[in-house]
Structure formats: structure tokens, C-alpha cells
C-alpha positions, 0 to 999 in steps of 0.5 A: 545114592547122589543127593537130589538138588543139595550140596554140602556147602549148600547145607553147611550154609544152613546149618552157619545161619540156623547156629549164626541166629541161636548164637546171637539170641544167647550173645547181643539178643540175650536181653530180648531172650532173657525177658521173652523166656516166660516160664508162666508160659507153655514150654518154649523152644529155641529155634535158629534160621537159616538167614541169622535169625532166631525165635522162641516159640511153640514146636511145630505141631505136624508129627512127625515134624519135617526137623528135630524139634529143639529142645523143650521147655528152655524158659524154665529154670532160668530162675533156679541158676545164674545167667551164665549157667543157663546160658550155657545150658541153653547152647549146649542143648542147640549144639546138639539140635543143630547137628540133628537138624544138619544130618537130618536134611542131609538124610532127607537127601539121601547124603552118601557116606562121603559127603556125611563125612565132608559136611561132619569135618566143615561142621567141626571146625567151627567153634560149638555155639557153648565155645562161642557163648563162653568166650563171648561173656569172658571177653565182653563184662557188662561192667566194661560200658562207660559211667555215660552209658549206665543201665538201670541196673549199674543204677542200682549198685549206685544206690545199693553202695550208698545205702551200704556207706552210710552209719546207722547215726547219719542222716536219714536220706529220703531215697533209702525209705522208698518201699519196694514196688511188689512187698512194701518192705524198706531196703535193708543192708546189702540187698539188690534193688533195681529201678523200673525205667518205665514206672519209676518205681524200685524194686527188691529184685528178689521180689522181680526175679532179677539178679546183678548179672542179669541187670548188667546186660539190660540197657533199661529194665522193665518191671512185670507189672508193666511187660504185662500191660505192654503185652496186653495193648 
């Protein structure tokens, strides 16, 4: 049975925008993703629309929904592997949600054997949202930005390595006796600290729940205590 008002081209449209905008949270948006993944939250899930756009947010209510729900629950875990990984997780969970989600339009309508066929061949010639993602990250190290361009987290290796450089017997550097803003404790050895843009006050990164490569990507970083008192004005 034809179709009734969508064409293959039409919904290959859909399925570009809806992979264009998850594309884009795990890539240029991965700061913003990263930061809005709370996992003190309720289970999230990941959703790309069909102008480009993306949004992180609770799945639809209405059983059944009128699409397959993404996958749930991607702001856990981000603590328990490196940013690559779950990055990557992440993509490969909406490579399959974008499938779904493309066959069950095409479903809905009443798609025949040779237009499934059609729309399956345009959809497999485009590179998967984890190609993209992968390629993304081996092409653009957040190391490449200009010393002008520093993040707070390149900062921080700055201070991190001049804390490493120093003897036991040279002078004691004011800086290096600041305190960590959540533990009270003085920065030891080769431990990551990051500095909060908006408080000034450093941080055991352990103590924050952030990581090198994750600081790498962020332009300014933001502690909890102060994400929270954002959110709440």
C-alpha cells in the first residue's frame, strides 16, 4: 500500500535534522550536554529534532508514544568512564534510536517494500552518529586552542605543572597553599585541580567530579555550588 503525503526524501529530511542536532550535542554542544547530564536527576534522554536541534529531557508521557523513546537514563554513568567513552556510548545508543524512529514514520505511513529499501540505502550511506563523534575528537584535541585562547581547565595544568616543578626545599608559593573549595585539603603531588571562573575558588577535581579531558573541552568552568545557585535564580 502507497504512502499517504510522505516521501522518502521527505523523511530521509527528518531523519538528517533529528541525527544533525544529536551530532551536534555530542561534538560543539558537548560542554552544554555534559554540564545539563545531572545524574542526581531523573533518567534523561537524548533527543534530536528535525531542524538540527537537540534536547535532553524526560521521555513523553503518552503510552504508547507517538516515536520510540531514545534511550534512558544517559546522564548516569558519566562518572564512571572517560569522556570519550561515554560520548561514544551515547552515539551509539541514538544510532539505533534514529533508525527506530526513521522505520517507524515510515511505518505509520504504510512505507512498501521498495521505498523501506530506498530510505534504508540513503540512510546507509551516511556516516553513523559514533563515526562522526570518533572522527570529531581525533581531528579537533581540545589541546590545539591558542595559549590566548586558555580554558580554565589549560589553567589549571599550568598550575598543576608548577606545583610538580618545584623542590621540596624551594620557597614555599602562596598560590600552592590555597585549600580545595569542597575538602579543605592542600594540593599535593600531581593531582588535578580546576579553578571556578565564576567564584575563584580551586577545586580538587576529584572533589567536583571533573577530569582533564573533560575540562579540555569547556571555555569556563563553573563549580556545583554555583550551577546550583544559577539554577535556582
Amino acid at each position: 500500500m502507497a504512502n499517504r503525503g510522505l516521501s522518502v526524501q521527505e523523511l530521509l529530511g527528518h531523519f538528517k535534522g533529528r541525527r544533525a542536532g544529536i551530532i551536534r550535542a555530542l561534538t560543539t554542544d558537548a560542554e552544554l550536554f555534559y554540564q545539563q547530564c545531572n545524574p542526581e536527576e531523573e533518567p534523561m534522554s537524548l533527543y534530536g529534532l528535525p531542524n538540527g536541534t537537540w534536547e535532553l529531557r524526560l521521555p513523553e508521557e503518552m503510552v504508547p508514544p507517538d516515536l520510540p523513546e531514545p534511550t534512558l537514563g544517559v546522564n548516569f554513568g558519566k562518572a564512571e568512564t572517560s569522556l570519550d567513552q561515554w560520548l561514544q556510548t551515547v552515539a551509539a545508543h541514538s544510532d539505533s534510536w534514529l533508525i527506530a524512529a526513521a522505520f517507524s514514520i515510515a511505518s505509520n505511513f504504510r512505507f512498501g517494500k521498495k521505498q523501506r529499501e530506498t530510505l534504508f540505502k540513503k540512510i546507509n550511506d551516511l556516516p553513523t552518529v559514533l563515526e562522526v563523534v570518533k572522527q570529531f575528537y581525533q581531528e579537533s584535541p581540545a589541546t590545539s586552542r591558542s595559549n590566548s585562547q586558555a580554558t580554565s581547565g589549560e589553567r589549571m595544568h599550568a598550575r598543576q605543572s608548577q606545583v610538580i616543578a618545584q623542590p621540596q626545599e624551594a620557597q614555599e608559593d602562596e598560590e600552592d597553599d590555597i585549600p580545595c573549595g569542597s575538602c579543605g585539603l592542600i594540593c599535593e603531588g600531581d593531582e588535578f585541580w580546576i579553578f571556578c571562573d565564576v567564584c575563584k575558588i580551586w577545586y580538587h577535581g576529584a572533589c567536583v567530579d571533573m577530569t582533564p579531558e573533560i575540562a579540555g573541552l569547556m571555555k569556563k568552568y563553573k563549580c556545583p555550588n554555583c550551577s546550583r545557585k544559577r539554577a535556582r535564580v
